[in-house]
C-alpha positions as MATLAB code, in Angstrom:
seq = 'XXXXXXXXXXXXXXXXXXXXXXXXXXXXXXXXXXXXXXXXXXXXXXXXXXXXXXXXXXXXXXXXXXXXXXXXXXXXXXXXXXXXXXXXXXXXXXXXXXXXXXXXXXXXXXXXXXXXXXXXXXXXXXXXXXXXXXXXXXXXXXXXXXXXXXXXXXXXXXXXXXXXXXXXXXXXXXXXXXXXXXXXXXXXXXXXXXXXXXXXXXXXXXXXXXXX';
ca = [
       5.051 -150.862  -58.877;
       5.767 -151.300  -54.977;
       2.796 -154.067  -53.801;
       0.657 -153.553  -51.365;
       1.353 -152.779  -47.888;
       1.491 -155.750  -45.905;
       0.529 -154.257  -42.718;
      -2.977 -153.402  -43.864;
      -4.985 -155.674  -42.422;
      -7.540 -155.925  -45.110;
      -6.139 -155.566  -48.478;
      -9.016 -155.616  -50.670;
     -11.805 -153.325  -49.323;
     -14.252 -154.418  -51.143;
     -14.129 -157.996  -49.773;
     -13.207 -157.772  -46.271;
     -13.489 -161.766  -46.356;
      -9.755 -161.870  -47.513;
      -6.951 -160.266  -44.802;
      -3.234 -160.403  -44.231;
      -2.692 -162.796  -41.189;
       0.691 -161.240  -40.399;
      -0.770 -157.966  -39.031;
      -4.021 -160.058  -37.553;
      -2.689 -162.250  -35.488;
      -0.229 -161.562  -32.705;
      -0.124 -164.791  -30.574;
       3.348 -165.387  -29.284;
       3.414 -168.589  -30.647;
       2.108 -168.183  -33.720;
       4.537 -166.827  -36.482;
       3.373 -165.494  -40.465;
       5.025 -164.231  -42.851;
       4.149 -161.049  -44.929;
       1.565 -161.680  -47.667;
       0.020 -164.439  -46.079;
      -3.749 -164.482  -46.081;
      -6.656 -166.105  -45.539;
     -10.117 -165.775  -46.990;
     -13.518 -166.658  -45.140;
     -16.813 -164.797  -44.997;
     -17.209 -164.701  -41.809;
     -13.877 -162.544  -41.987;
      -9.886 -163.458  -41.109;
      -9.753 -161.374  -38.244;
     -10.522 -164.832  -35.693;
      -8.103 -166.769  -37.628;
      -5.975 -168.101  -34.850;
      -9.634 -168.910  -32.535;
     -11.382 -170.721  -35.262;
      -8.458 -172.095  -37.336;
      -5.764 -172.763  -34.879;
      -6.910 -175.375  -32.535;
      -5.377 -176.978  -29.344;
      -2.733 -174.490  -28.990;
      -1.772 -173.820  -25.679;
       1.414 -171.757  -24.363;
       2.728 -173.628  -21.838;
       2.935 -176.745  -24.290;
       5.284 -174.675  -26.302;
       4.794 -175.759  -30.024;
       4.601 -173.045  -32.500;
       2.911 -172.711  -35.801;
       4.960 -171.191  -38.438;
       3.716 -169.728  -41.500;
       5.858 -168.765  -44.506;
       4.864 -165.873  -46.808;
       2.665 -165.554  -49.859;
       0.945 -168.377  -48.571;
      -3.558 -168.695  -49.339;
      -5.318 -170.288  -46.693;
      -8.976 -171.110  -47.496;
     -12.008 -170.897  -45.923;
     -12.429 -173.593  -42.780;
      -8.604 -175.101  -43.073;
      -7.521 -176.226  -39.706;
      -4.080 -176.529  -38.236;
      -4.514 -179.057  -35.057;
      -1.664 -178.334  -32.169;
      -0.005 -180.364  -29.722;
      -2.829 -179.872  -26.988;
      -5.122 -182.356  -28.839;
      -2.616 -185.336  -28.059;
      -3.518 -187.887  -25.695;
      -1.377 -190.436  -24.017;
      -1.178 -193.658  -25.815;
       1.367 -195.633  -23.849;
      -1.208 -197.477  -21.591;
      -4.560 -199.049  -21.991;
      -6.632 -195.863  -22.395;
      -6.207 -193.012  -24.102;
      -8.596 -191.185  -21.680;
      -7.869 -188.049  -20.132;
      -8.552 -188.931  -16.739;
      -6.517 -186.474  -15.566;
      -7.412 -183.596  -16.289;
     -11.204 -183.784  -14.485;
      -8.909 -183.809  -11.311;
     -11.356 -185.056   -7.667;
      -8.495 -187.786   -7.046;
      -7.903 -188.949  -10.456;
      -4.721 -186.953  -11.362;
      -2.799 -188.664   -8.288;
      -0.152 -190.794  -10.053;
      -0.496 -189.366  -13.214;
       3.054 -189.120  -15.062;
       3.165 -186.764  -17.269;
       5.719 -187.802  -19.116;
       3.266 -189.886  -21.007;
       1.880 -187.224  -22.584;
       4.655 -185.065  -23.693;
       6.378 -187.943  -25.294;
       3.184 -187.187  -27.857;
       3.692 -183.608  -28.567;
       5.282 -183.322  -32.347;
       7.183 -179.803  -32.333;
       6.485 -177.408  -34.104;
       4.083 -176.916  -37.454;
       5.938 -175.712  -40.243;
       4.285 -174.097  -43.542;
       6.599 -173.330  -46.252;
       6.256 -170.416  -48.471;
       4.222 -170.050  -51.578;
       1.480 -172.994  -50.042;
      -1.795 -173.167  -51.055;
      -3.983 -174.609  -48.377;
      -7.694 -175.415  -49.664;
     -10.884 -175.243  -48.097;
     -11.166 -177.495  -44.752;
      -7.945 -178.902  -44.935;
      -6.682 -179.802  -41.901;
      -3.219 -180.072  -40.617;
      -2.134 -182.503  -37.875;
       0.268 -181.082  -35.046;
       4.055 -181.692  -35.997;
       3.594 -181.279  -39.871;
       6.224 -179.828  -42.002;
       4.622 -178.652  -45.628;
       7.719 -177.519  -48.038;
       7.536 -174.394  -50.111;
       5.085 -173.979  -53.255;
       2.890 -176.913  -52.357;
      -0.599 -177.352  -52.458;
      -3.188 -178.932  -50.215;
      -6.084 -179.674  -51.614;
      -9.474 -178.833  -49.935;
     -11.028 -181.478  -47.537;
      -7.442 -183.170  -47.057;
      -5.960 -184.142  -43.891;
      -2.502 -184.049  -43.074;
      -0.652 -186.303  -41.485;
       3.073 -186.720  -43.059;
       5.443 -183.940  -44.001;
       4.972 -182.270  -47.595;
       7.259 -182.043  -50.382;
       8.525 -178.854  -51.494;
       6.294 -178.043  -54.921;
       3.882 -181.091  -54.062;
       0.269 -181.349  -54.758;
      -1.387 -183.970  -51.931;
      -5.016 -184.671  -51.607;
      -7.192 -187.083  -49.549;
      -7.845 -188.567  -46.173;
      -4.664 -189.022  -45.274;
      -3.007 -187.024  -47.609;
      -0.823 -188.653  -50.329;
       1.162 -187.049  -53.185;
      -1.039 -187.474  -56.024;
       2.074 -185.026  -58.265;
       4.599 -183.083  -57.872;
       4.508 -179.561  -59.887;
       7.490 -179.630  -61.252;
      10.798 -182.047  -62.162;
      12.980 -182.406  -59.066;
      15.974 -180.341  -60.408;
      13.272 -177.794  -61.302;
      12.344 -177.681  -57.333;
      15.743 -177.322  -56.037;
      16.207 -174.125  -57.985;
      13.117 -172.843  -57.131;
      13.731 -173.435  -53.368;
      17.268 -172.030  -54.010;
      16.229 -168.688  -55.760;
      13.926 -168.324  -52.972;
      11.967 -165.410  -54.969;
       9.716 -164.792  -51.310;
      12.770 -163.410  -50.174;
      13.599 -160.926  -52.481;
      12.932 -157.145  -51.790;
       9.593 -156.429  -52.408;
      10.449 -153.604  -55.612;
      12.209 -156.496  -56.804;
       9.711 -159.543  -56.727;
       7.083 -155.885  -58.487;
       9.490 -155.831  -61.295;
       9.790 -159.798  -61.588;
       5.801 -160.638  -61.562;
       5.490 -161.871  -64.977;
       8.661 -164.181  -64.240;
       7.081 -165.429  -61.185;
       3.907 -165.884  -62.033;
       5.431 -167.147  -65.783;
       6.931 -170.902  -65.515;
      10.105 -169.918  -67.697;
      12.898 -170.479  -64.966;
      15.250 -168.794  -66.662;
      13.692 -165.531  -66.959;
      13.356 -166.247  -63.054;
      16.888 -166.596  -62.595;
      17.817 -163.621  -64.369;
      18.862 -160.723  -61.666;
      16.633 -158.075  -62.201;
];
């Protein structure tokens, strides 16, 4: 077995809903890993227009997506450019609407809101119209369940739900995690993760930890 090719953009040709993002998408400032899709009828090929909001190039925040990650249909990953300055009074934009009101604006009051950089782990499972708020760090193997919204860094292997998100498990015992995130099976050859599937998608960790 040697996977599928994970430049093709759509993978299954019968449902060209589903499509690897990594050959998709080639914003500067977004980075995916291979593997990585995302599934919506309308199609994945406007992923980073309809699912990537706010993000603007001169702010300078990436988003980062790990591999073998499933995005579903309508998540939402809000950047940097939908902060507003909260240090004063209002949080209005004045600004930006310019005819004399952008004369003493500081703008230092607005980039001491941008976040940094979104991080998704590898192995995440991000359900349908989740949305993730700028800055968020979501560790490897965890899930998002669908309608959530983000606003704290996830867990590696955690399952978080609601509005805001809260751990409602974790998917395994914590020394089970740190092994996991130590083998690191996402970054094995590809031949090799083929000859490992039923050890990977199996949840005996020893028969993952044997080198095959």
């Amino acid at each position: 077995m040697t996977g599928p090719n994970p430049e093709i953009k759509h993978p299954l040709p019968m449902h060209k809903r589903v499509g690897f993002l990594k050959p998709l998408v080639d914003a500067p400032n977004i980075e995916i890993g291979e593997f990585t899709y995302y599934d919506d009828p309308e199609g994945p090929d406007k992923f980073a227009e309809r699912c990537v909001l706010h993000h603007y190039p001169f702010i300078g925040d990436r988003l980062v997506i790990g591999k073998f990650c499933a995005i579903a249909e309508g998540a939402r990953f809000i950047m940097n450019g939908a902060n507003h300055a909260m240090s004063g009074f209002s949080t209005y934009p004045f600004n930006i609407f310019g005819a004399g009101w952008e004369e003493g604006f500081d703008p230092k009051t607005w980039a001491d809101e941008v976040r940094g950089d979104t991080v998704i782990g590898n192995d995440v499972w991000i359900g349908m119209d989740a949305v993730i708020m700028p800055g968020i760090t979501i560790g490897d193997g965890a899930i998002v369940a669908a309608k959530s919204v983000v606003t704290h860094d996830v867990p590696a292997y955690a399952i978080v739900a609601g509005n805001a998100a809260k751990v409602v498990k974790t998917r395994f015992d914590a020394e089970t995690v740190r092994r996991l995130v130590a083998i690191a099976w996402w970054n094995w050859p590809v031949d090799k993760i083929s000859r490992n599937l039923n050890a990977i998608r199996g949840a005996d960790l020893s028969a993952l930890e044997q080198p095959v």
